[in-house]
N, C-alpha and C positions, 0 to 999 in steps of 0.2 A: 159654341162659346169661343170668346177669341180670350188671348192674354196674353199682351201684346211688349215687345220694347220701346223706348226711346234709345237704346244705347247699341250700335251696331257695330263698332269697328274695332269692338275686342275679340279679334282674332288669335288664334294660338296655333305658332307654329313648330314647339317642342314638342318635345313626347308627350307630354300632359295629354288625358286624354280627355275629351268631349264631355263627356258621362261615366263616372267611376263611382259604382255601386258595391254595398261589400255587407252580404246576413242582413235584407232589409226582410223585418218582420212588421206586419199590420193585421190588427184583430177586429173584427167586426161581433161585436157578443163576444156570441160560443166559435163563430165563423173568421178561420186562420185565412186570409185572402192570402197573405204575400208570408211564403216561410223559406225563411234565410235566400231572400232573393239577390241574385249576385247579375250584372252589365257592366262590361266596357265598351265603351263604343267609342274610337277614334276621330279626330275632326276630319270633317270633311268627306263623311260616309255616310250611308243609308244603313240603318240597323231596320230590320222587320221585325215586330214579334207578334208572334202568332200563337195562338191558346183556341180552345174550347171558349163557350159564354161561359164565364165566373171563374176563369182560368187565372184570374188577375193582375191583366196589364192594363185596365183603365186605372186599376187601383196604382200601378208602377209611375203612370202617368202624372197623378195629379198628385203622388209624392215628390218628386221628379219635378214636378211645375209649381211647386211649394203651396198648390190647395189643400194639399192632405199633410197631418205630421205620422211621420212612421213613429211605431213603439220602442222599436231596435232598429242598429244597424245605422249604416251610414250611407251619405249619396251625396257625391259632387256632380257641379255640373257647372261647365265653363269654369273647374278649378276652385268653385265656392261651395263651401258646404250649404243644401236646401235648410237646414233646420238654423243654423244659427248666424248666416246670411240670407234669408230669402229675399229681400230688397233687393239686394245687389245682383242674386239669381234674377229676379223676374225684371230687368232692363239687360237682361244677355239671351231671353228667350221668347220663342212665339208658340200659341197654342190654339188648333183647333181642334174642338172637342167633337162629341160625337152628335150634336142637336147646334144646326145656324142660329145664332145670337148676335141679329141685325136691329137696327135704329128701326124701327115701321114709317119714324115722322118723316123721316128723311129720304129723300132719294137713293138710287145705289150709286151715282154719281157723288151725292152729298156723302154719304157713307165714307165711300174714299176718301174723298177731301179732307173729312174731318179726322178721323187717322193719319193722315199724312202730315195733319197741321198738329196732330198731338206729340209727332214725331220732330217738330220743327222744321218741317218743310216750307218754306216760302210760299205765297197765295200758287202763284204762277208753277212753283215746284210741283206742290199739291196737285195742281189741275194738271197737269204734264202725266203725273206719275197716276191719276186717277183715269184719265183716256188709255192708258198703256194697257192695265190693267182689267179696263171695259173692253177692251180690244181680245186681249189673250185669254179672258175665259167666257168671249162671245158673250157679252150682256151689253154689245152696244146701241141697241135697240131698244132696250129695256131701262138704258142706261136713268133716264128721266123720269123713271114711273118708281112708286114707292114700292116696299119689297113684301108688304102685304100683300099686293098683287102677284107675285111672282109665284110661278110654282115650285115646288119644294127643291128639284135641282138647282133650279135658279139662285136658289137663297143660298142652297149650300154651294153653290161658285161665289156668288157674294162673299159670302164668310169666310173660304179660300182666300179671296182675290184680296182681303186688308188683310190676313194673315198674313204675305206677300207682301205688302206696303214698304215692308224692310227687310232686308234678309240679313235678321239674327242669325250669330251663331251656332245657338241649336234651335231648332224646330221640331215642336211634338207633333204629329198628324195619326189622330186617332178614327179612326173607319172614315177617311178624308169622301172617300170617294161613292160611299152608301145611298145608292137609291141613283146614280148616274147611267146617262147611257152611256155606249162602249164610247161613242167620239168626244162626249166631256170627258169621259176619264182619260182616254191620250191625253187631253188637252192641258189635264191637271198633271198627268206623270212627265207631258214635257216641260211643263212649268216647275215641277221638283226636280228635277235631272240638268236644269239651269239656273236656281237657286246651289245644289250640290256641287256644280263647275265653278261657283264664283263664291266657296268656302264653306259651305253653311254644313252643318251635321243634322241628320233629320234620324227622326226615331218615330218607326211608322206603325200603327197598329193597324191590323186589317183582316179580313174574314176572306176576303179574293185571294187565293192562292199565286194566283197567278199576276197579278199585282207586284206581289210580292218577289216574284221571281223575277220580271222584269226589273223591278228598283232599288231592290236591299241586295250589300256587299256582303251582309253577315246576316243570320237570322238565328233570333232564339227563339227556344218553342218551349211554352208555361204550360203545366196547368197543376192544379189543386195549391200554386201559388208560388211554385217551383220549377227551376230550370230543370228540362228534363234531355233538352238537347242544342247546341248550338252549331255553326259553321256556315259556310258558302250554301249557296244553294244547290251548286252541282257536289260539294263535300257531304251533304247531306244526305243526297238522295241517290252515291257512291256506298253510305254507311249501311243501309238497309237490305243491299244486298243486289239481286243481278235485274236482267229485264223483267216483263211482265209482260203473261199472256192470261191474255183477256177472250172470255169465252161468253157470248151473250147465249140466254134461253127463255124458252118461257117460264112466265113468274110461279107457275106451279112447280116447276121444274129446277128450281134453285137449289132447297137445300137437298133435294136427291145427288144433283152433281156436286154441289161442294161436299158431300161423305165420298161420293165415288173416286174426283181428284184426291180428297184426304189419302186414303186406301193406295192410291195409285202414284202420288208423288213424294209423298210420306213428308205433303208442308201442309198446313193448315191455309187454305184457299181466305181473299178478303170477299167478303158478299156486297153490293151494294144495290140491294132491292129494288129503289128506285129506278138504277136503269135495265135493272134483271142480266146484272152483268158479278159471274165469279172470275174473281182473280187470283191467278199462282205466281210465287217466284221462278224465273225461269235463268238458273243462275248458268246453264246447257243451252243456249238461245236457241238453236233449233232440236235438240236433243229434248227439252222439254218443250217444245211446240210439237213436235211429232206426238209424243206420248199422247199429250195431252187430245190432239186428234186424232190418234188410235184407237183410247181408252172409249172416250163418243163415240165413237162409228161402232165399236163392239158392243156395246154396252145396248146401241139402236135408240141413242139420244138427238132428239129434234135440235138442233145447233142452228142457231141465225147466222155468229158470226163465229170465229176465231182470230186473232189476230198479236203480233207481237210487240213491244213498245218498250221505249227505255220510262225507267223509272220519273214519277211529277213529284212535285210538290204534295199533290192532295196525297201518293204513296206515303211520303214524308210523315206528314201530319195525321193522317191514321196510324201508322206504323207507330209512332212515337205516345201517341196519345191514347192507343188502344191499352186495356186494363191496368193505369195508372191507378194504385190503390190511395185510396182517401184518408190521409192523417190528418187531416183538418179536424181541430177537437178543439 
């Protein structure tokens, strides 16, 4: 879904910040989405957040994008308060949500145009800035054909690509990039990363980790509707402590070695079954990679691989999100 401005050239260049949130609380029933949720997000910056599904930053979103009213609490944005300016919010900001919400009758060509002309773009304007646009997120091909035909990537560049039409102040992009291959997602992250050069503040939700690392200056991590950690990306994943040695085996073989590493390192090992891969903090870089290929060789454990590595993001967000206890009531 798009939601969109007409008004773009309210820029702020004092300390005012972008996004100033402060105890936003929202109830669904019995179900606490958002408890005392607290953003600042600067102009001119990529903020990431990142949660668990039900973690509640779509709900942050479309408080924040003045779809939703919160119960408690307060939230500016572009300096206006959501709840008792949203007018005046929603001509300072752009949103795409997580499902494309294109015209079918129309072309993707026409699509543009007609967002560009809602924006008061001149015919000629419109059509300029509607080729630019078919151009940089490759739908110039496509560009004639209506967007029922299109396949779902497709649409979802479509829905980008008049998100784009103006670069408001702030911009929500909520799982922008879902369901793309790796070269449309470049495609899209070099197109946010040139929106962010020429002012705009984008506030990104997203499930790709790595995403995330590449485009947000700050990242907070929700969940049960709460800030549970914020900072850099490299401050973050500094916080959790040292490198990580990654021990692959076979899948029958997991949770024997992670009690053996427990026993032997005296850290609680991460498991990730899928890739039949246990992992330690290795705060000794080579001091705990030796052990840890000691302890296997002695023990007469079938090892694929071993291997050492600075701490990711996905570290990040297990680490922070693991046994987060549930007060949602």
């Amino acid at each position: 879904m798009n939601l969109l401005t007409t008004e773009t050239s309210d820029r702020h260049t004092n300390a005012t910040p972008a996004i100033d949130v402060t105890a936003l609380v929202k109830r669904y029933g019995d179900t606490l989405a958002l408890d005392a949720f607290d953003l600042t997000v600067p102009y001119g910056t990529v903020c990431g957040l990142l949660g668990p599904n039900g973690a509640g930053k779509t709900t942050a979103v479309r408080i924040l994008s003045t779809l939703l009213q919160p119960d408690s609490g307060r939230a500016k944005v572009a300096g206006l308060d959501v709840v008792t300016h949203p007018v005046q919010v929603r001509y300072r900001i752009g949103l795409t949500g997580q499902l494309p919400a294109v015209e079918d009758r129309l072309t993707g060509r026409e699509n543009l145009e007609l967002f560009a002309r809602f924006y008061r773009f001149s015919r000629t304007a419109a059509r300029n800035r509607a080729a630019e646009l078919l151009e940089r997120f490759d739908l110039v091909e496509a560009a004639d054909r209506p967007p029922r035909d299109y396949s779902g990537g497709m649409r979802r560049r479509l829905d980008l690509a008049i998100s784009f039409v103006m670069a408001p102040p702030v911009l929500f992009l909520d799982e922008p990039t879902t369901g793309m291959d790796p070269g449309h997602r470049q495609e899209v992250w070099n197109a946010m990363r040139a929106l962010v050069a020429e002012g705009t503040t984008v506030v990104l939700t997203t499930h790709y980790l790595d995403e995330a690392d590449q485009l947000a200056d700050a990242l907070t991590v929700v969940d049960h509707g709460r800030v549970i950690a914020r900072g850099t990306p490299d401050d973050l994943k500094s916080a959790i402590g040292g490198d990580r040695v990654d021990v692959i085996v076979d899948e029958a073989d997991i949770a024997y070695v992670s009690e053996l590493l427990t026993r032997s390192t005296g850290t609680i090992p991460q498991v990730t079954p899928t890739a039949r891969r246990v992992t330690v903090t290795a705060n000794d870089r080579v001091g705990t990679l030796a052990q840890v290929a000691r302890t296997l060789d002695d023990d007469g454990v079938a090892v694929h691989d071993v291997s050492l590595r600075r701490p990711t993001l996905d570290d990040v967000f297990a680490h922070f999100t693991r046994n987060i206890p549930d007060s949602r009531s």
